[in-house]
VMD Tcl script that builds the backbone (N, CA, C; Angstrom):
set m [mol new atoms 162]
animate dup $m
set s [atomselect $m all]
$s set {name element resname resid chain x y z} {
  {N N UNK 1 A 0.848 -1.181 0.000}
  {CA C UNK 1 A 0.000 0.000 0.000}
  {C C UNK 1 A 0.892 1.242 0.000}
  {N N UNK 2 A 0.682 1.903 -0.761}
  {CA C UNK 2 A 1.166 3.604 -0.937}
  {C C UNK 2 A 1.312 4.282 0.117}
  {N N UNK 3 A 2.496 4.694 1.122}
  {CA C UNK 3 A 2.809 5.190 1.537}
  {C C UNK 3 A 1.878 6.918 1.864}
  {N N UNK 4 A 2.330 7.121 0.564}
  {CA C UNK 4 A 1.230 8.487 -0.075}
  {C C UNK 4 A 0.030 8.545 0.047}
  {N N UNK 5 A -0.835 7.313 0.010}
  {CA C UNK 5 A -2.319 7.359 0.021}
  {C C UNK 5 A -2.705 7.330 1.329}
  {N N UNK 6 A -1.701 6.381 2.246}
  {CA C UNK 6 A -2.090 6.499 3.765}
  {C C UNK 6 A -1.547 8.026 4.344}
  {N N UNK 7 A -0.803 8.827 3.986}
  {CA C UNK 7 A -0.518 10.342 4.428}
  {C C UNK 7 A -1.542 11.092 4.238}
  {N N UNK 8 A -2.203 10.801 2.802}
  {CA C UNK 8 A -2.926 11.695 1.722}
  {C C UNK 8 A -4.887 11.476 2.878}
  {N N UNK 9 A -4.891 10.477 3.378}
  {CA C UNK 9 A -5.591 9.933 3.887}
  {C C UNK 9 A -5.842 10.523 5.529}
  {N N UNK 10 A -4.567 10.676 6.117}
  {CA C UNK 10 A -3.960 11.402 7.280}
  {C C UNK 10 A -4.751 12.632 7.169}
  {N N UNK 11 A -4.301 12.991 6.179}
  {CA C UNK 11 A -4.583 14.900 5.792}
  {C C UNK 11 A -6.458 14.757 5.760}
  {N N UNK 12 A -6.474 14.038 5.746}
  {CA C UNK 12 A -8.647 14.430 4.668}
  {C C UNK 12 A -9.056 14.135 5.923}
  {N N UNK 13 A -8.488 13.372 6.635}
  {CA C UNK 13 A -9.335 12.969 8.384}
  {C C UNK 13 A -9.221 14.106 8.914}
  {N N UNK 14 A -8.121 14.787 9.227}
  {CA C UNK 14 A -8.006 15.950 10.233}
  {C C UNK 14 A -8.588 17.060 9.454}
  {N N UNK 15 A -9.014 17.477 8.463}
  {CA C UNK 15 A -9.838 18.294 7.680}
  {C C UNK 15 A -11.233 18.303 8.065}
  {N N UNK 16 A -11.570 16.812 8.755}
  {CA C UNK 16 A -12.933 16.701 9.106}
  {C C UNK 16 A -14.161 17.228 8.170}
  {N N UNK 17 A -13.928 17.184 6.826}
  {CA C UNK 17 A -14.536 17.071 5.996}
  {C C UNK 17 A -15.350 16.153 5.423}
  {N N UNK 18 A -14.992 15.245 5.167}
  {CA C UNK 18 A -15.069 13.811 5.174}
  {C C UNK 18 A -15.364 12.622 6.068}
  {N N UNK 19 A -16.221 11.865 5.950}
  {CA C UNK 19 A -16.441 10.869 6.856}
  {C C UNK 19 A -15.025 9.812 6.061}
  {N N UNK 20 A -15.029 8.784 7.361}
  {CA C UNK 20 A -13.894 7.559 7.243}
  {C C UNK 20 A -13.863 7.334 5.965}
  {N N UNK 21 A -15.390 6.638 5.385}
  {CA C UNK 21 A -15.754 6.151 4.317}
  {C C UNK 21 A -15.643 7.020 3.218}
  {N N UNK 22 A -16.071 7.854 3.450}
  {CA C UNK 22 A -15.674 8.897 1.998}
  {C C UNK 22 A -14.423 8.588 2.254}
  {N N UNK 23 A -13.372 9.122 2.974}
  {CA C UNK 23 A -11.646 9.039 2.295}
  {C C UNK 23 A -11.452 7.406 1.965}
  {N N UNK 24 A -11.833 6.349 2.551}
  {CA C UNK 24 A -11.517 5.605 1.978}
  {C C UNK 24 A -12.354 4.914 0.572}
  {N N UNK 25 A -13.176 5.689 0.538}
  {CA C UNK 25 A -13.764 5.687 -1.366}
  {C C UNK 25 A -12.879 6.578 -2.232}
  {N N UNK 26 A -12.547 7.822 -1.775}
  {CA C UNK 26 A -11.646 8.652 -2.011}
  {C C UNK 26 A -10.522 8.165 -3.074}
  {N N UNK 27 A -9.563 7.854 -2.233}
  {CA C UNK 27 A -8.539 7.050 -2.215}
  {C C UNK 27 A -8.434 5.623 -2.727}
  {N N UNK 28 A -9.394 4.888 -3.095}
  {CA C UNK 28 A -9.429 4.246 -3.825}
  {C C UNK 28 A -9.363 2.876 -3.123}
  {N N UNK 29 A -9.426 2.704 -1.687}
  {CA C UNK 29 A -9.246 1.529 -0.994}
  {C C UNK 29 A -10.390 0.661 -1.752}
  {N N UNK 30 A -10.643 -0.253 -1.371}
  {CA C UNK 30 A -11.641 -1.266 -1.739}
  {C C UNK 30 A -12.370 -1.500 -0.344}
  {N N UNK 31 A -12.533 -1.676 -0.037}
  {CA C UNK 31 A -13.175 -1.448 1.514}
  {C C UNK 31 A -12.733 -0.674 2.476}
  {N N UNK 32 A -14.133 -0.004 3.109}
  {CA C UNK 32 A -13.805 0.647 4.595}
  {C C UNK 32 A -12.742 -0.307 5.335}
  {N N UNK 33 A -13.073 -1.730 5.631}
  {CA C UNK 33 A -12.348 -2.490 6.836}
  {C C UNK 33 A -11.074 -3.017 6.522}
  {N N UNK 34 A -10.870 -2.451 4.761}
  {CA C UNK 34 A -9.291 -2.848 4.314}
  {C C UNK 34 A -8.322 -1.581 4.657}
  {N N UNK 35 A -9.280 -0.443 4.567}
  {CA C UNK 35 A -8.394 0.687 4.686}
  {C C UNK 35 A -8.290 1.184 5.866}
  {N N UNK 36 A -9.394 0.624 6.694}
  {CA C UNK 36 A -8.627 0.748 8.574}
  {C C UNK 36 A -8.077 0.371 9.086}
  {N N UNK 37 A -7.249 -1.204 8.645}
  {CA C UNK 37 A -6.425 -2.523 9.002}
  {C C UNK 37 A -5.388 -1.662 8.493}
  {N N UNK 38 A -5.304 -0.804 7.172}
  {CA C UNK 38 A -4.094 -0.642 6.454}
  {C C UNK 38 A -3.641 0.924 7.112}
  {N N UNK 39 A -4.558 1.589 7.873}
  {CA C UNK 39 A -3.834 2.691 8.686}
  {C C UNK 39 A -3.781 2.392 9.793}
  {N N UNK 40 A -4.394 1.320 10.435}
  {CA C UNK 40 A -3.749 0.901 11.720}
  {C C UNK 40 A -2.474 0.345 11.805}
  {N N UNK 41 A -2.066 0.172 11.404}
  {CA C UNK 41 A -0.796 -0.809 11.033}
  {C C UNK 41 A 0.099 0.133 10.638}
  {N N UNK 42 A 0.110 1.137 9.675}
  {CA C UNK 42 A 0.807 2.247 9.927}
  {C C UNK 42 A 1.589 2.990 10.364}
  {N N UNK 43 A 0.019 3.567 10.932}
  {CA C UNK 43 A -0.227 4.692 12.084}
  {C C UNK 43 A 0.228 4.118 13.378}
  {N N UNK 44 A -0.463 2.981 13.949}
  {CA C UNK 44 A -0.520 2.637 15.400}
  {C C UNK 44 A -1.761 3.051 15.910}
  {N N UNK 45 A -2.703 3.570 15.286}
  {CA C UNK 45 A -4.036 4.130 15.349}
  {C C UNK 45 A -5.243 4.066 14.428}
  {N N UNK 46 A -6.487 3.470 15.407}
  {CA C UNK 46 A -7.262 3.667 14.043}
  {C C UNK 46 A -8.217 5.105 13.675}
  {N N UNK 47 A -8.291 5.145 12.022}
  {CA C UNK 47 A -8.718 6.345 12.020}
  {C C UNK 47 A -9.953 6.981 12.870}
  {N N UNK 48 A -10.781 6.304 12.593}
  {CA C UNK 48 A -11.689 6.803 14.280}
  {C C UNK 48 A -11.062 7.472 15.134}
  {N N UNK 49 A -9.846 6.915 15.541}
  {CA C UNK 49 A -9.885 7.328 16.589}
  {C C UNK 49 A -8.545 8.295 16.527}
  {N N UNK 50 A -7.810 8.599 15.127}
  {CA C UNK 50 A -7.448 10.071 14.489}
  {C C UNK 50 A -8.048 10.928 14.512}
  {N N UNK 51 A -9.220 10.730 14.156}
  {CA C UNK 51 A -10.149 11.536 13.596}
  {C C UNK 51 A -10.945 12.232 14.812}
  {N N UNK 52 A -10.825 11.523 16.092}
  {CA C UNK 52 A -11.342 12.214 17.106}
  {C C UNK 52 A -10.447 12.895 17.859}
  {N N UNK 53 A -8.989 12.400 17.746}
  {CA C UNK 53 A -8.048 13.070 18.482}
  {C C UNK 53 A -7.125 14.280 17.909}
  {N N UNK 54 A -7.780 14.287 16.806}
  {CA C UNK 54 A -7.352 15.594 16.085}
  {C C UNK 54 A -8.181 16.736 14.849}
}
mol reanalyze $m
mol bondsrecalc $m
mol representation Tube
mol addrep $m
């Protein structure tokens, strides 16, 4: 997975523009629960819970 898409992904959460699911339609993941496994793993965090702490 793209390095870039999980940053690019980083950025659209803390914008709070976007729900989870929109960035990960966004971005092109194939599933919500592929692209939260793939920023948890990452990050060390899941976006939820990015997304609330920032």
């Amino acid at each position: 997975m793209s390095e870039l898409k999980l940053n690019e992904a980083k950025k659209l959460i803390s914008q709070h523009e976007h729900t989870i699911s929109q960035v990960s339609d966004l971005l092109g993941f194939t599933s919500i629960h592929y692209f939260s496994r793939r920023f948890k793993s990452y990050f060390g965090i899941a976006p939820s819970e990015y997304a609330r702490e920032h």
